[in-house]
C-alpha positions as CSV (number, residue, x, y, z in Angstrom):
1,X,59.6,97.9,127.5
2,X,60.7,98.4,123.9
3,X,64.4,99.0,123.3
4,X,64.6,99.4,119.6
5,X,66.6,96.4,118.1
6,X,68.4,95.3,121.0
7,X,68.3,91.9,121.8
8,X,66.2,90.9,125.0
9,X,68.4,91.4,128.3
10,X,70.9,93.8,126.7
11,X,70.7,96.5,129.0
12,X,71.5,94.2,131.7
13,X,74.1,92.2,129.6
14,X,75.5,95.9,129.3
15,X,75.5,96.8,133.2
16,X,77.3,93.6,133.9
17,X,80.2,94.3,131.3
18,X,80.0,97.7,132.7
19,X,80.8,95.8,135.9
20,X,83.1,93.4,134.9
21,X,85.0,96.2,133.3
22,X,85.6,97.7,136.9
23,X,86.5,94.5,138.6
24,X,88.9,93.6,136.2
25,X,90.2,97.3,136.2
26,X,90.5,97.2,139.2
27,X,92.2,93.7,140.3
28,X,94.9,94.8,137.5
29,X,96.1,97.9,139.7
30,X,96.3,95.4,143.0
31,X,100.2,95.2,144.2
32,X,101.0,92.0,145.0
33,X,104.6,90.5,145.3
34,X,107.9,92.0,147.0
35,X,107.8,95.5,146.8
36,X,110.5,97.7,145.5
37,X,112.6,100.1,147.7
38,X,112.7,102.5,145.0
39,X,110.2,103.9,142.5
40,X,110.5,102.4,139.5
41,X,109.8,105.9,137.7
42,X,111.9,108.5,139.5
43,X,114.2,106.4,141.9
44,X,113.0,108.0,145.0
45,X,113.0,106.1,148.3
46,X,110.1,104.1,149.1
47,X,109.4,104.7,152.8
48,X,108.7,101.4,154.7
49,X,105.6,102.3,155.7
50,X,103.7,102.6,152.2
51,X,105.9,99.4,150.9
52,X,104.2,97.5,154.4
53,X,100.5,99.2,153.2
54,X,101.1,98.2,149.9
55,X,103.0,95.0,149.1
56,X,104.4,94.7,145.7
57,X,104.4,98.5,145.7
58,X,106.5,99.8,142.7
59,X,106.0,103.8,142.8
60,X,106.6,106.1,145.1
61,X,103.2,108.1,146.2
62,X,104.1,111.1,144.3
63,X,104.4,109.2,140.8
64,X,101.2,107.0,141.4
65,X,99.4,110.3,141.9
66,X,100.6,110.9,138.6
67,X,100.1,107.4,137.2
68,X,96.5,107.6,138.6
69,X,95.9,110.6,136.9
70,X,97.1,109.1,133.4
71,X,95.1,106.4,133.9
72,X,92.0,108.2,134.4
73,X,92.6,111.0,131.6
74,X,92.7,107.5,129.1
75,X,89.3,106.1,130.0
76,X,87.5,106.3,126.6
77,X,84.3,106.2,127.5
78,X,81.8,105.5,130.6
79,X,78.8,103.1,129.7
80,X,76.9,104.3,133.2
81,X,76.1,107.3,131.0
82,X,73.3,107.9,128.5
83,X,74.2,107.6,124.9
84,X,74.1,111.6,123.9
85,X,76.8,111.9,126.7
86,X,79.3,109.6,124.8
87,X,79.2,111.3,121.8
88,X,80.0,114.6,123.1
C-alpha cells in the first residue's frame, strides 16, 4: 500500500508510540509508597479505606476527580485519529 513518503513500517512504528505513550502515561499516575492521611491539595482526611485501595495515595477522591480532569483537558492531541481530526 502506498503511504506517500513515509518510511516503510511507519504506521506501525506510530501505533506502537501511540502505545507506549499510554503505558508510560499510565505507570506515571500509579501510587506506590506510604500514602498520606491528608490530601496534599485541600488537607481533607483521607479515609483508610481509599489510602488501603490505593497505597501511596496523595489526594483525597474529590481533588483527583479534579486532577483527572486537568489531566485530560491537557492531552494535546490523539494519534488513534485521522489526520484532518488533529488539525481541527
Amino acid at each position: 500500500m502506498a503511504s506517500g513518503w513515509a518510511q516503510d513500517g511507519a504506521v506501525d512504528a506510530q501505533i506502537q508510540d501511540s502505545i507506549n505513550d499510554e503505558i508510560a502515561r499510565v505507570r506515571r499516575r500509579l501510587a506506590g509508597g506510604v500514602s498520606l492521611e491528608e490530601c496534599e491539595e485541600c488537607g481533607a482526611v483521607i479515609p483508610l479505606a481509599r489510602r488501603k485501595a490505593m497505597p501511596g495515595v496523595r489526594l483525597c477522591v474529590e481533588c483527583q476527580q479534579d486532577a483527572d480532569k486537568t489531566e485530560q483537558a491537557f492531552s494535546l492531541y490523539n494519534r488513534r485519529f485521522s489526520k484532518s481530526s488533529q488539525l481541527k
